[in-house]
N, C-alpha and C positions, 0 to 999 in steps of 0.2 A: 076278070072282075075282082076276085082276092087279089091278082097284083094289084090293081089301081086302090084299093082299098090300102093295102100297106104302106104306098108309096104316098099318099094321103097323111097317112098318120105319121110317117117320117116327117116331113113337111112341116105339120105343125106341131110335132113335139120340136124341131128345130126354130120355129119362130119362138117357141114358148122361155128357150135357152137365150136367146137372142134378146129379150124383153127385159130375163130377169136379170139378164148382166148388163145390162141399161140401167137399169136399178139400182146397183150395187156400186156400178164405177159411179155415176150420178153422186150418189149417199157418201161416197168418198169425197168425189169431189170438194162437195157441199161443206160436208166436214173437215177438210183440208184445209179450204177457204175461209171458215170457220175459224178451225184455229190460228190458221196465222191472222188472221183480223184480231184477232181475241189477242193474242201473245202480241201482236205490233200494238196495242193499247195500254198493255202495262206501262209501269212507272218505273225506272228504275232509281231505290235508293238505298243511301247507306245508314245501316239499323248500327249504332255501338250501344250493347247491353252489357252495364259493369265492369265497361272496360274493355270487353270485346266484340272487336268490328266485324261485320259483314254485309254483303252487299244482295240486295232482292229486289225481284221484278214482281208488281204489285198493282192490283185492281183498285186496293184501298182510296177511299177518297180523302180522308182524313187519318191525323198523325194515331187519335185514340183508334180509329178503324185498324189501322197496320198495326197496332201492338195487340189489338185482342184478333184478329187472324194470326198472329204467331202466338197466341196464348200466352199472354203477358197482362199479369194485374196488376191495373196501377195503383196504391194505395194514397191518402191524401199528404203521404210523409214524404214519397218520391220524387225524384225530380227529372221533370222529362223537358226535351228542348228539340226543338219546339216543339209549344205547348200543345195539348191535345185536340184543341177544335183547328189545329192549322191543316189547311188544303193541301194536299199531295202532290207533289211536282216532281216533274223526273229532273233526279242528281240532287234532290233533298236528301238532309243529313241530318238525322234524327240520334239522339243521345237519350238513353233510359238509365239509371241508376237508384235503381234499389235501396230503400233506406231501409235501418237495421236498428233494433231495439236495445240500449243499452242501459243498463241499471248500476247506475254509478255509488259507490259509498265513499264519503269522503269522513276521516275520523268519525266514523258511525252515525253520520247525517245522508239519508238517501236523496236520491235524483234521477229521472228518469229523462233520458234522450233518444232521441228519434234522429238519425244521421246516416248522410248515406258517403262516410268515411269511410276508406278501406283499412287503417289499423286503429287498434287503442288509442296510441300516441296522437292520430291527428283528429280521434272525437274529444280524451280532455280537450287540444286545445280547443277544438269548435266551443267546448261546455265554460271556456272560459276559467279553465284551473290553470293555474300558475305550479308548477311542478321545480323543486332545487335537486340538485345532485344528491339532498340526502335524503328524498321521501324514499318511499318506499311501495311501486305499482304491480299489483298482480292482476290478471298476468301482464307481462314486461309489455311496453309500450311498442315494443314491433311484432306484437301478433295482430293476426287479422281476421275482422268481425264477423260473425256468423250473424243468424237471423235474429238471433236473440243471445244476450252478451253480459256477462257480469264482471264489472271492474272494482278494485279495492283501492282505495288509497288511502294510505299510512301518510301522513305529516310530520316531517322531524323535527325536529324545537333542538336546543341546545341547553346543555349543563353544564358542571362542573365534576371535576372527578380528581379528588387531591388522594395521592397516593402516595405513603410515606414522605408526607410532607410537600411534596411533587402536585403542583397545580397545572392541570391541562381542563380544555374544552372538548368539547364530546356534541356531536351532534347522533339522535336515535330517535328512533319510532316507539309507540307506543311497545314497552317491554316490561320486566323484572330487573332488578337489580341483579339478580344471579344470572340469567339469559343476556345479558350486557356484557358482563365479566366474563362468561364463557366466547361470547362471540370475540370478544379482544384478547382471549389467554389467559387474560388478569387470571393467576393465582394466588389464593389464599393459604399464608401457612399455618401451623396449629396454632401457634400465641396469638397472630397477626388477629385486630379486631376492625370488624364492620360495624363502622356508626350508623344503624338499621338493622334489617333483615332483606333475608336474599329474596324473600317471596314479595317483598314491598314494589310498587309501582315506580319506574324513574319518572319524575314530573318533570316540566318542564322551569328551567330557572332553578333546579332543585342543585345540590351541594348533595356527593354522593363522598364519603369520607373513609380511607383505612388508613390504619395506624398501625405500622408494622412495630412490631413488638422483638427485641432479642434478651436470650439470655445466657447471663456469660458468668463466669467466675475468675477473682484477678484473686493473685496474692502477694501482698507487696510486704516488704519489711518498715516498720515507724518505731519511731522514737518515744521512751517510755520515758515520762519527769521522774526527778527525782527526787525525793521525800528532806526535807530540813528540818534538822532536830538543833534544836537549842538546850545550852547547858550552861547554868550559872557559873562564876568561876572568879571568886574574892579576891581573885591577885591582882584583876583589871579593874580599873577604876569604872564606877559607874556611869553607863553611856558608852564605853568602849564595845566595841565586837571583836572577835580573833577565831577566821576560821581553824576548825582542827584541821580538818577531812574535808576535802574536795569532793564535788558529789557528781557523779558520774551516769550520764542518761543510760537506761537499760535498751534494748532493741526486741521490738514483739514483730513474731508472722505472723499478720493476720489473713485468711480468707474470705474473701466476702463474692456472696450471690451478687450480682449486677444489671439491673432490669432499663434495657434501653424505649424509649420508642422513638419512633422516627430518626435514629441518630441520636436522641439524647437522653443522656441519664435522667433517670426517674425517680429508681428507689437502688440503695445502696446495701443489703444484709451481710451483716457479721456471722459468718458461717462454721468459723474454725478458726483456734487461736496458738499460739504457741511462740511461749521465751524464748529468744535465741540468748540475749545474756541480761540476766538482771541487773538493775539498775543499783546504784552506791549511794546512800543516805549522803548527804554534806551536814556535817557537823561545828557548829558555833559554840563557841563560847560567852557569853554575856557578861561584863562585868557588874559586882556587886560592893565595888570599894569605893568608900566616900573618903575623898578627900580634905585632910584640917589644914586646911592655911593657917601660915602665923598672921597675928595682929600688926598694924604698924605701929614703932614704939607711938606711946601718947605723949610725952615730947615735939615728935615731928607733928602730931594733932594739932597742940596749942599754937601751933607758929603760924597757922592755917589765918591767912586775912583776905581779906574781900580782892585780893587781888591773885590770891595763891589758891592752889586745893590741898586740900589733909594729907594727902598721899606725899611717900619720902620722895625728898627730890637727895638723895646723899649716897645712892646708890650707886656706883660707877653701872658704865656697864660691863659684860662679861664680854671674855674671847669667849670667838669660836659661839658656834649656831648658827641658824637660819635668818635672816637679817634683811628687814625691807620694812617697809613705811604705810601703816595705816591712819585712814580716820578715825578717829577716838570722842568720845562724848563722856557724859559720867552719869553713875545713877544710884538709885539709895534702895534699901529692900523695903522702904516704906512707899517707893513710886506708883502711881495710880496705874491701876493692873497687874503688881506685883505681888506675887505673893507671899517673899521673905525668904522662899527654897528656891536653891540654883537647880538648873537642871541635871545634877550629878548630887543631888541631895543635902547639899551646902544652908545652914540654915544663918541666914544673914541678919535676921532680927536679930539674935541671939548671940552673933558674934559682927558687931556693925562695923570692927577696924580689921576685920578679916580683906585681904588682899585678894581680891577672884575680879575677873573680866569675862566679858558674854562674848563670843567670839562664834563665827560662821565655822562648824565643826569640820567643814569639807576645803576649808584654808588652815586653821591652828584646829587641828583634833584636840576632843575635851581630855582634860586632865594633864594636859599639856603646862611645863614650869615655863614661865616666860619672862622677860624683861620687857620693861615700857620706859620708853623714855620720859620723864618728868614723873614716873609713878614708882618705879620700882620691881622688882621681884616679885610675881604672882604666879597664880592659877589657873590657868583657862578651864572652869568649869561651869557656867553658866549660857545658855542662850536667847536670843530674841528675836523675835517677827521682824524687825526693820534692820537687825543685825546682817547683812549677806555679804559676801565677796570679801575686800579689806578692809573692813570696817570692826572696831570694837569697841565697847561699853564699859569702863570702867567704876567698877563700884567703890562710892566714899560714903563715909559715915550720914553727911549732913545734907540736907538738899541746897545750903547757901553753897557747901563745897562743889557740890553739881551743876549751879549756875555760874560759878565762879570759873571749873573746868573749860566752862562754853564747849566749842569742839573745834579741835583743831590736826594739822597733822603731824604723828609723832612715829620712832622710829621703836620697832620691835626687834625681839629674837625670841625666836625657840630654841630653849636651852638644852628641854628635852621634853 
């Protein structure tokens, strides 16, 4: 009776094993079948976010469904392709790109963009800046944007920049005058001057200006005039000159300061002096001897007719002398502008048969004895304005003898 009882209970603990691994393989099954239904239903497509691709099998029904099951927020600056209400298909290809916050300054005028560029370089151009090889972008146009992004831009303009004369063009960013010059080397030397200051702004269109400055000292040797002294001297007829002493130029060192700019002299200072040889006075003698002519006899006077003049015609002439042919006229010391004194101090009012002729002093020097043909033996001591070259004036008593003269050409000598 206990066997049939245990063998009872074997029995049905072994059905009971029996049931529950019906169970078990079953709930597998089920579940196996399950999933592969489930996994043969996915979608297979390709997700590229920012650039990078890959590929997923997907329940999603829509393109917004499959980015928010990979946990991806779309914002309204992004750009997604295709668009987010599109239907899910296996071997769709889906593109996310992330846009990025940039706050741009350009010469200290702000702007805010939303772009889903991957460097600097290609959100200006999105922003529509036109950039030249002399602006100036921090940071450099080949970095790449993070989520939020600050960009600089510097504008360059162009100048001038005259440097010891030296005109060039200059292209720069907002700077200093001195922050300019340093970045180009431009050295200043101690004279050298900046038309401004180094703290001043370079504008644009501006004229930025130095004047190189030198200083130098020359010492050259010149030439010192020499002094002319005049000395009366009675044995020379009046009007005469006779140097004594030749007058000989001195020689001075001088030193002088020498202030250039740009290449050229500016100011020139007398620094230091010294004689190398003193210079030699020239000394004159001036004559103070007036000369008496004789009268012509008053005999040859009375013979004087409206066809002759007063003056002797009975004078041979002399050998020997200087010998050549002027034009002659005649004149009285009562002639209008005359004022009766020769110019060797001859007073012809006073002695009216006195024998003198006006002669150019740089052809017959005054005080000079002469001979005239048809006049006779005289004195070249008198001059005149109209008298120049070979031309002489011979003075007669009468003004009838002076029209009667008329003028003609006659032959001279200088006797002595």
């Amino acid at each position: 009776m206990q066997s049939d009882t245990m063998k009872n209970l074997f029995f049905k603990s072994l059905r009971s094993k029996q049931i529950l691994f019906t169970i078990i393989f079953t709930t597998l099954f089920v579940t196996v079948v399950s999933l592969v239904i489930y996994e043969g239903n996915k979608k297979t497509v390709t997700l590229t976010v920012n650039g990078q691709q890959e590929q997923y099998r997907t329940h999603a029904s829509t393109v917004g469904k499959l980015l928010s099951e990979y946990e991806i927020e779309v914002s309204e600056h992004d750009i997604v392709t295709p668009s987010v209400n599109t239907p899910i298909k296996n071997g769709l290809a889906v593109r996310w790109e992330q846009s990025k916050q940039v706050a741009i300054t350009v010469d200290k005028e702000n702007t805010t963009l939303w772009t889903t560029k991957q460097t600097v370089g290609e959100a200006l151009d999105e922003a529509g800046i036109e950039l030249t090889e002399h602006d100036r972008v921090s940071p450099d146009l080949a970095t790449r944007l993070d989520e939020k992004n600050s960009v600089i831009v510097d504008k360059a303009y162009e100048f001038t920049l005259i440097d010891g004369g030296k005109e060039n063009s200059y292209w720069s960013t907002s700077t200093t005058i001195g922050d300019f010059l340093k970045s180009k080397d431009i050295q200043l030397g101690e004279l050298d001057r900046l038309e401004g200051d180094l703290d001043n702004q370079v504008k644009p269109g501006s004229v930025v200006q130095i004047v190189r400055v030198e200083k130098a000292t020359e010492t050259v040797e010149e030439e010192e005039n020499f002094a002319v002294e005049t000395k009366s001297d009675d044995s020379l007829l009046k009007g005469r000159e006779k140097v004594v002493q030749q007058g000989q130029k001195g020689i001075v060192s001088r030193e002088y300061e020498i202030i250039k700019e740009d290449g050229k002299e500016v100011t020139r200072s007398l620094i230091d002096e010294v004689t190398v040889k003193k210079p030699t006075k020239k000394i004159v003698a001036v004559g103070t001897k007036v000369v008496v002519a004789s009268a012509a006899p008053t005999k040859s006077a009375s013979r004087a007719s409206a066809k002759t003049t007063s003056v002797s015609r009975n004078n041979s002439a002399p050998s020997g002398g200087k010998e050549f042919y002027v034009s002659a006229t005649a004149y009285t010391a009562g002639c209008s502008g005359c004022s009766g004194i020769t110019a060797t101090g001859i007073n012809l009012k006073a002695n009216p048969n006195l024998k003198v002729i006006a002669v150019d002093p740089s052809v017959i020097p005054l005080g000079s004895k002469v001979w005239v043909e048809g006049y006779g033996y005289a004195v070249a001591g008198d001059t005149g304005g109209a008298i120049k070259g070979n031309r002489i004036d011979l003075h007669v008593p009468t003004k009838q003898a002076a029209y009667n003269f008329g003028k003609r050409q006659v032959k001279i000598k200088i006797i002595d």
